[in-house]
C-alpha positions as CSV (number, residue, x, y, z in Angstrom):
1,X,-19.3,-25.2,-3.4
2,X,-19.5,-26.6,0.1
3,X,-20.5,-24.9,3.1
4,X,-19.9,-25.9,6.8
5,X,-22.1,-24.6,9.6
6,X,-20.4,-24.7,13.1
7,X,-17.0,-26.4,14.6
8,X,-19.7,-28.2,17.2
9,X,-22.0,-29.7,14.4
10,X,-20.5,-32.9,13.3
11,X,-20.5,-33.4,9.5
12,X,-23.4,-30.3,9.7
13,X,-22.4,-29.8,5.7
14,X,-24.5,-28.0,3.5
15,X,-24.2,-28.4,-0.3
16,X,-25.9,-25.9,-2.1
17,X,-26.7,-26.2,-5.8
18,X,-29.2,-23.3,-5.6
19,X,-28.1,-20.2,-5.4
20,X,-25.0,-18.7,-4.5
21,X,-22.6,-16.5,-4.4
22,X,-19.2,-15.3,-2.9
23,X,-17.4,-12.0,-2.9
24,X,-13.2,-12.7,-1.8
25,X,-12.1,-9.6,-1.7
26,X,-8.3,-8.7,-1.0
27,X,-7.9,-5.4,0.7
28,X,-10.6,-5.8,3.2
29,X,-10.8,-7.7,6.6
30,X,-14.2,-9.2,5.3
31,X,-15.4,-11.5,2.5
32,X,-19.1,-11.9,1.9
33,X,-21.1,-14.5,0.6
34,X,-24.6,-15.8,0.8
35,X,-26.6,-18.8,0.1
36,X,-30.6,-20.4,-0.9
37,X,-31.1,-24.1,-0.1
38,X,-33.9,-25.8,1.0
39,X,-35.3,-25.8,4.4
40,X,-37.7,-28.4,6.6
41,X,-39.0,-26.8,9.2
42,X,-39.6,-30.0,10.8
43,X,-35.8,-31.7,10.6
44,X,-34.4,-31.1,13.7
45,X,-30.7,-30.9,12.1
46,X,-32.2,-28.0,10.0
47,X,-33.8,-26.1,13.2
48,X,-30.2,-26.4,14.9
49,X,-28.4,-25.2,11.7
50,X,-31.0,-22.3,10.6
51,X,-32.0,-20.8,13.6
52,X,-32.3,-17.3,13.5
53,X,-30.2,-14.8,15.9
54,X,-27.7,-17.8,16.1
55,X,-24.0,-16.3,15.2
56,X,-22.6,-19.4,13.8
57,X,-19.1,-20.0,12.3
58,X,-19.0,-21.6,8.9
59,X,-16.4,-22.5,6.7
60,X,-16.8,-22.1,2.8
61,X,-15.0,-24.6,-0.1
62,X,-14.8,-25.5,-3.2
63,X,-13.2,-29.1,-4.8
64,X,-11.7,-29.4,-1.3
65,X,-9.5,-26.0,-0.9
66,X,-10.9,-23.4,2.1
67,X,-11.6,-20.6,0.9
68,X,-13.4,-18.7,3.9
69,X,-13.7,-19.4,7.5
70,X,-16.7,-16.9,8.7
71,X,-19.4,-15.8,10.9
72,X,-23.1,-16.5,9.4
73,X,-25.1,-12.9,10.2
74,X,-28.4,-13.0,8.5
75,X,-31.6,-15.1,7.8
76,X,-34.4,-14.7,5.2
77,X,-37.2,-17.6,5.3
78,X,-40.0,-17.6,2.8
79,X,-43.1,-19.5,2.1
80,X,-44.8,-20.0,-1.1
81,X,-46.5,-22.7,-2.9
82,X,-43.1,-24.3,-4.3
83,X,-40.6,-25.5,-1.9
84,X,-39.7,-23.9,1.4
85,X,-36.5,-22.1,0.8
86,X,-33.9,-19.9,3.3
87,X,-30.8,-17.7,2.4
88,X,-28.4,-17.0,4.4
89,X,-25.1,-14.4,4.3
90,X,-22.6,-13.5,6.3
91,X,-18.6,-12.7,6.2
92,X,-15.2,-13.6,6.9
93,X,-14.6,-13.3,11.0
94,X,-12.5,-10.6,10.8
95,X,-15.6,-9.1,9.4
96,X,-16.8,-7.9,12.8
97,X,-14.3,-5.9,13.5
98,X,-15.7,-3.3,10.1
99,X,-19.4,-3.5,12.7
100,X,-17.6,-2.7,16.1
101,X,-16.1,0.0,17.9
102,X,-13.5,-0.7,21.1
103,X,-15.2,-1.5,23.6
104,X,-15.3,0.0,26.9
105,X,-13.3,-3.2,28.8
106,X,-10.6,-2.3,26.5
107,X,-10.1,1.5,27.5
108,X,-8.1,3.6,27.6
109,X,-8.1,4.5,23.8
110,X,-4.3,6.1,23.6
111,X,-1.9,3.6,22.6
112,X,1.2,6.1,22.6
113,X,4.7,3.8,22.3
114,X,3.0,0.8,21.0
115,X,3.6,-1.0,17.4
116,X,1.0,-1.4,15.4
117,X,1.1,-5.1,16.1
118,X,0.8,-4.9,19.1
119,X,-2.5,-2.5,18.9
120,X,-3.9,-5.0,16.8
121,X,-3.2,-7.9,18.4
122,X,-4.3,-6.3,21.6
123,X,-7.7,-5.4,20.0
124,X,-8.8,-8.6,18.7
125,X,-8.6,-11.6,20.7
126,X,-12.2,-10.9,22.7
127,X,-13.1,-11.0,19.1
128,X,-11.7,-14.6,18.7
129,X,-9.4,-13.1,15.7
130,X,-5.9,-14.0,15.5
131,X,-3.4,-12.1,13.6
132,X,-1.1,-12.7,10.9
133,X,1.8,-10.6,9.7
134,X,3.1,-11.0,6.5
135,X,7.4,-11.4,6.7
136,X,7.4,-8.5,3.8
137,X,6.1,-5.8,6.3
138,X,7.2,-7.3,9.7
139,X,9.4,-3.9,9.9
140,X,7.0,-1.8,9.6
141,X,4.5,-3.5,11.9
142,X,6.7,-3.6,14.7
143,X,7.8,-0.3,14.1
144,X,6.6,1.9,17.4
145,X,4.0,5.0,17.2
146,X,4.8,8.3,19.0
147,X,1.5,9.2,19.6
148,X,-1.8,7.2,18.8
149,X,-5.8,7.3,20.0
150,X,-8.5,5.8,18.9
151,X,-11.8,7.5,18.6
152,X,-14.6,6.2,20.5
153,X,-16.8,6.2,17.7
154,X,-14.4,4.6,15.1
155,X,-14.9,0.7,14.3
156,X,-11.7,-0.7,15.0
157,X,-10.5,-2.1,11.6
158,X,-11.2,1.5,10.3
159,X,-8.8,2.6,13.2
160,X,-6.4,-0.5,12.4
161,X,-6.8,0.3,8.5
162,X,-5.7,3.9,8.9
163,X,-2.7,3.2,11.1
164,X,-1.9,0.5,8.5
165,X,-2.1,3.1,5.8
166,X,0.5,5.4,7.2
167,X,2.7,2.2,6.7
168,X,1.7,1.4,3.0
169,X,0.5,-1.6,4.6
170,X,-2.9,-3.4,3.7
171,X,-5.4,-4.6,5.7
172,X,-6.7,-7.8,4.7
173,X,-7.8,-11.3,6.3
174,X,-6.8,-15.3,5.8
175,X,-8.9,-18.4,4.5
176,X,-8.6,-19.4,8.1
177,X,-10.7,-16.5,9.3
178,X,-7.5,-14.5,10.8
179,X,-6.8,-10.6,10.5
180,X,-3.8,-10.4,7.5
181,X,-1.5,-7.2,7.4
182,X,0.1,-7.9,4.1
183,X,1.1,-5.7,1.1
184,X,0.1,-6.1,-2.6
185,X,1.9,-8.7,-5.1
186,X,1.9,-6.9,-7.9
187,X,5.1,-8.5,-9.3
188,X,4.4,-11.9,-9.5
189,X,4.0,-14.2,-12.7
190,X,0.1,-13.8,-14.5
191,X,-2.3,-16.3,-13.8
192,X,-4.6,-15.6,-16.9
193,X,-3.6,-13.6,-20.0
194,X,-6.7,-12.1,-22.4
195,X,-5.7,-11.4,-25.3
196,X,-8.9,-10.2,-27.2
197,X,-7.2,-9.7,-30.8
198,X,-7.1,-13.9,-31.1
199,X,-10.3,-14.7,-30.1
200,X,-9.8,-17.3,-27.9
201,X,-9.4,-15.4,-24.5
202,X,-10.8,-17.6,-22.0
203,X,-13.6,-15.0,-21.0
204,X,-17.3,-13.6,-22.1
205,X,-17.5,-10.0,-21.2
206,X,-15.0,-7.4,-20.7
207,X,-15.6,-4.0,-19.0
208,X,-13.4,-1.0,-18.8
209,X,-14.6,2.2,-17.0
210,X,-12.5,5.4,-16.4
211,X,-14.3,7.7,-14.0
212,X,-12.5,11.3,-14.8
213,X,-14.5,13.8,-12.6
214,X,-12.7,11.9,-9.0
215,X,-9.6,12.2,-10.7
216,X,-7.3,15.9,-10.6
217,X,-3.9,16.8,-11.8
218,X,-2.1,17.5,-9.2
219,X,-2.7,16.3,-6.0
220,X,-0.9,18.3,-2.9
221,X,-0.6,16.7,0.5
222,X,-0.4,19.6,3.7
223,X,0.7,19.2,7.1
224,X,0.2,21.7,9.9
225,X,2.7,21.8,12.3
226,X,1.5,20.1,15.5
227,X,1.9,21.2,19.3
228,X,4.2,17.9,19.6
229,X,6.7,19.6,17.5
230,X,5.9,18.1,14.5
231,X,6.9,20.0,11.3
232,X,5.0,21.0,8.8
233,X,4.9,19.9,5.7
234,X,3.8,19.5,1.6
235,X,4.1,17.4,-1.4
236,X,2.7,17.7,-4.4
237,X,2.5,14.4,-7.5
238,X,1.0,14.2,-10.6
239,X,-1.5,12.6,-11.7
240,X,-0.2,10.9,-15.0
241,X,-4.0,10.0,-15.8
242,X,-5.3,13.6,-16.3
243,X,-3.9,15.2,-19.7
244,X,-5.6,17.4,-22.4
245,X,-6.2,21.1,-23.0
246,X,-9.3,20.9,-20.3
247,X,-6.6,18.7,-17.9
248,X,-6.1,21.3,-15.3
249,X,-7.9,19.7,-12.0
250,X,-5.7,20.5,-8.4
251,X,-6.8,19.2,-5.1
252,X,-5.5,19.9,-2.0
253,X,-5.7,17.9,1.3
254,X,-4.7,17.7,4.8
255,X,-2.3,14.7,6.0
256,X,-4.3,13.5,9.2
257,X,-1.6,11.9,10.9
258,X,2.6,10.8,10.7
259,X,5.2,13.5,10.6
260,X,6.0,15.4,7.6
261,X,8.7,12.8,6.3
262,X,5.2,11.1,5.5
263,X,3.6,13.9,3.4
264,X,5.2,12.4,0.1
265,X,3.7,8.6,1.1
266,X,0.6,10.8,2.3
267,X,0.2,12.3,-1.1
268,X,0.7,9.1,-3.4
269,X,-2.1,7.3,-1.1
270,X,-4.2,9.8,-2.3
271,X,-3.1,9.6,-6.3
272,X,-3.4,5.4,-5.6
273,X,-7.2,6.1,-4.5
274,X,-7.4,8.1,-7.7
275,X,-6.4,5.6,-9.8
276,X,-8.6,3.1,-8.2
277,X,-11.2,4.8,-10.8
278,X,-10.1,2.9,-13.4
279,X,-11.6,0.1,-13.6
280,X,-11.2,-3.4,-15.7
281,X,-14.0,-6.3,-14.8
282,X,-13.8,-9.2,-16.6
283,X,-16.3,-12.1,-16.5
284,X,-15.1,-15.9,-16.5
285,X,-16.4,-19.1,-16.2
286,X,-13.3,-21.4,-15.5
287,X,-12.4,-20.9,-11.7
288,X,-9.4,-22.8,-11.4
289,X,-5.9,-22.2,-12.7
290,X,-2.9,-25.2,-12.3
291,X,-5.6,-26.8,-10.1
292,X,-6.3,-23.9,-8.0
293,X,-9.5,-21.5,-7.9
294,X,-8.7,-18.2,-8.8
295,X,-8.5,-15.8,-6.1
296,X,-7.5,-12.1,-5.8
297,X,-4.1,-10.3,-4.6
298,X,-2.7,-11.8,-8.3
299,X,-2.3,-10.5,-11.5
300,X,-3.2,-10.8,-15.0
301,X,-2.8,-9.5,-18.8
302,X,-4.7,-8.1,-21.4
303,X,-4.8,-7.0,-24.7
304,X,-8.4,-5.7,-25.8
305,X,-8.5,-2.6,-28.6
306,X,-12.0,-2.0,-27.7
307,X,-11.6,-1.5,-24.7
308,X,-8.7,0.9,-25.3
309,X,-5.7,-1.8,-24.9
310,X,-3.9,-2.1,-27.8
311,X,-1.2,-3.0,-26.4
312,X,-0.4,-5.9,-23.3
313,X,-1.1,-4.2,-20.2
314,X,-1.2,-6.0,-16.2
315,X,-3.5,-5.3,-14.0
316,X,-4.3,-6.6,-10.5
317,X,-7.0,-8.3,-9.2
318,X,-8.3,-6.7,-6.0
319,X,-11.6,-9.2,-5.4
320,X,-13.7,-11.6,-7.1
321,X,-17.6,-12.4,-7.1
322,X,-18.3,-16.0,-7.8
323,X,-21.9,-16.5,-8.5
324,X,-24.1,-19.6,-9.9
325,X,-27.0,-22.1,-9.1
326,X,-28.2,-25.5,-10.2
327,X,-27.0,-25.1,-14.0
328,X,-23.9,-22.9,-14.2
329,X,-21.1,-20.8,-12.4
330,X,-19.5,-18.0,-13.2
331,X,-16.8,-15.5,-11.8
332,X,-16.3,-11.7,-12.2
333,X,-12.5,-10.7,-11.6
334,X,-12.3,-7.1,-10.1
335,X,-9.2,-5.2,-11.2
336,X,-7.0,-2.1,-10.8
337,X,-3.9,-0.9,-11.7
338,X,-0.7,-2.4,-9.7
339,X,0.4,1.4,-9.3
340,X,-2.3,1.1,-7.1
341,X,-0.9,-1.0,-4.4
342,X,3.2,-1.0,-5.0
343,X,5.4,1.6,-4.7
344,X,5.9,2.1,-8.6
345,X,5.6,5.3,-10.4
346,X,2.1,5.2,-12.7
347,X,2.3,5.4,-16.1
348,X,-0.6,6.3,-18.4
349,X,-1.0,3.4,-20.4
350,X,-2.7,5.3,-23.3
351,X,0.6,6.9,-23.9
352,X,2.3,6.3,-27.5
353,X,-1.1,5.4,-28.7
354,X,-1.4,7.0,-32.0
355,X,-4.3,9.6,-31.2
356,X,-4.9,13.0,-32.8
357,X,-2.5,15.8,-31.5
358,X,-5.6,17.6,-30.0
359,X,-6.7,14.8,-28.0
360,X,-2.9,13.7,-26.8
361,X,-2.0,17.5,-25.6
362,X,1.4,18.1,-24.2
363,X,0.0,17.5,-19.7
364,X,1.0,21.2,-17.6
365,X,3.5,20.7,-15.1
């Protein structure tokens, strides 16, 4: 791993064998990572490159492929009686745009007739963020809003993220430091397939965690009917992952924005961010696959009977942690079910598991 301080440093690179690690995740306009190596006090190189309160950019590799181009935030320096060491972290560029609201220059905060495009790309050029739109939701994206305002205490790629939302559009961000609007690829070939049954899956630990008490039954989306003469509006969906004789958990919430043509989108956003409580992590120490390091927004298989997979199953990966020092690396892949991201209808994938009749109870309507 190879990291780059600054455009304006010439061959400022800083290889770092020490500690490390970096978090890529997918559906976020930030990446984090962070960083020990050693530090003179006295090389002038180091005092241009370390200095505290100093917002430089920095670009992250590995074997030659970019995988982050970011904005260094934050300094520790210690002294002990071994050597002098500093860490340093920081995040993808687009990062900034999670830590700051619109600014004042940029007023007014109503942006009624405009595409979300255009809002964004609007938003974050003082920034020095560029925007990319994915061809797959280029409709969508240049598709105009009726009526939209920003709050003045909202960060903007919470503001961007929710008008995203209303799209089924993801907010995410490029190797080259840019704001991404992108949707999921859930469909495409697996890079890695674990099958635990064989014993030779290519990984050390597995972890599986289904968090029940976020998850309810039946999920209803509302909508008032607005002064604009907007309609109001309902939907109700399933939640395929909540079954048994106890399995009767409704929720009911309020659709915060979009007409009520949205409510159904509105209410399976809210049974994706149910489902995001089922978890798979898997830890790995081979980064690369066909000569590439692994990275998320792919997919992978698993079969693994103590986890609860008996059978081959695909799930997602939404972001990976790559960690390691002086003597080893590893990489912890982060993962969900596609139903989270794509348009399909979820499935429980414990169904036509032979169980006892009490524990697989006929689900209420």
């Amino acid at each position: 791993m190879k990291l780059s301080i600054d455009d304006r440093f010439e061959n400022r690179d800083v290889k770092f064998f020490n500690k490390f690690s970096l978090n890529l995740v997918w559906n976020s306009p930030a990446s984090s990572f962070s960083f020990e190596s050693y530090f003179d006090p006295f090389n002038i190189e180091h005092k241009e490159i370390y200095a505290p309160s100093h917002f430089h950019g920095c670009k992250l590799e590995h074997n030659g492929e970019l995988l982050l181009t970011g904005t260094i935030l934050s300094h520790n320096f210690s002294q002990k009686v071994t050597q002098t060491m500093v860490s340093l972290s920081g995040y993808s560029r687009p990062g900034v745009l999670n830590d700051c609201e619109i600014p004042p220059s940029m007023y007014p905060l109503q942006f009624d007739g405009l595409s979300l495009a255009s809002i964004a790309r609007r938003l974050t050029p003082r920034f020095k963020v560029g925007v990319v739109i994915d061809p797959s939701v280029s409709g969508p994206m240049n598709k105009s809003f009726k009526v939209t305002t920003a709050s003045d205490s909202q960060n903007i790629a919470s503001y961007l993220s929710g008008l995203a939302k209303q799209k089924n559009i993801v907010l995410s961000h490029t190797e080259l430091g840019e704001l991404l609007f992108t949707e999921a690829d859930t469909k495409s070939e697996p890079i890695l397939n674990f099958d635990t049954t064989d014993g030779t899956v290519p990984a050390t630990d597995f972890d599986l965690n289904f968090n029940g008490q976020n998850m309810h039954s039946h999920i209803t989306m509302q909508k008032q009917a607005d002064d604009e003469g907007g309609n109001a509006g309902e939907s109700t969906i399933r939640n395929p992952y909540v079954v048994g004789s106890f399995a009767y958990r409704p929720t009911v919430k309020s659709q915060s924005s979009g007409d009520d043509n949205d409510t159904p989108l509105a209410a399976k956003r809210a049974l994706s961010n149910e489902l995001k409580d089922l978890k798979l992590t898997i830890k790995i120490h081979d980064w690369v696959v066909n000569g590439k390091i692994i990275k998320p927004n792919n997919t992978i298989t698993i079969i693994a009977p103590h986890l609860f997979i008996y059978n081959k199953e695909t799930f997602f990966i939404e972001s990976i942690n790559f960690t390691g020092d002086e003597t080893s690396e590893t990489a912890v892949l982060n993962c969900v079910l596609p139903s989270v991201y794509d348009d399909s209808t979820p499935v429980n994938i414990y169904r036509g598991i032979n169980l006892h009749p009490l524990v697989e109870s006929t689900e209420e309507s």
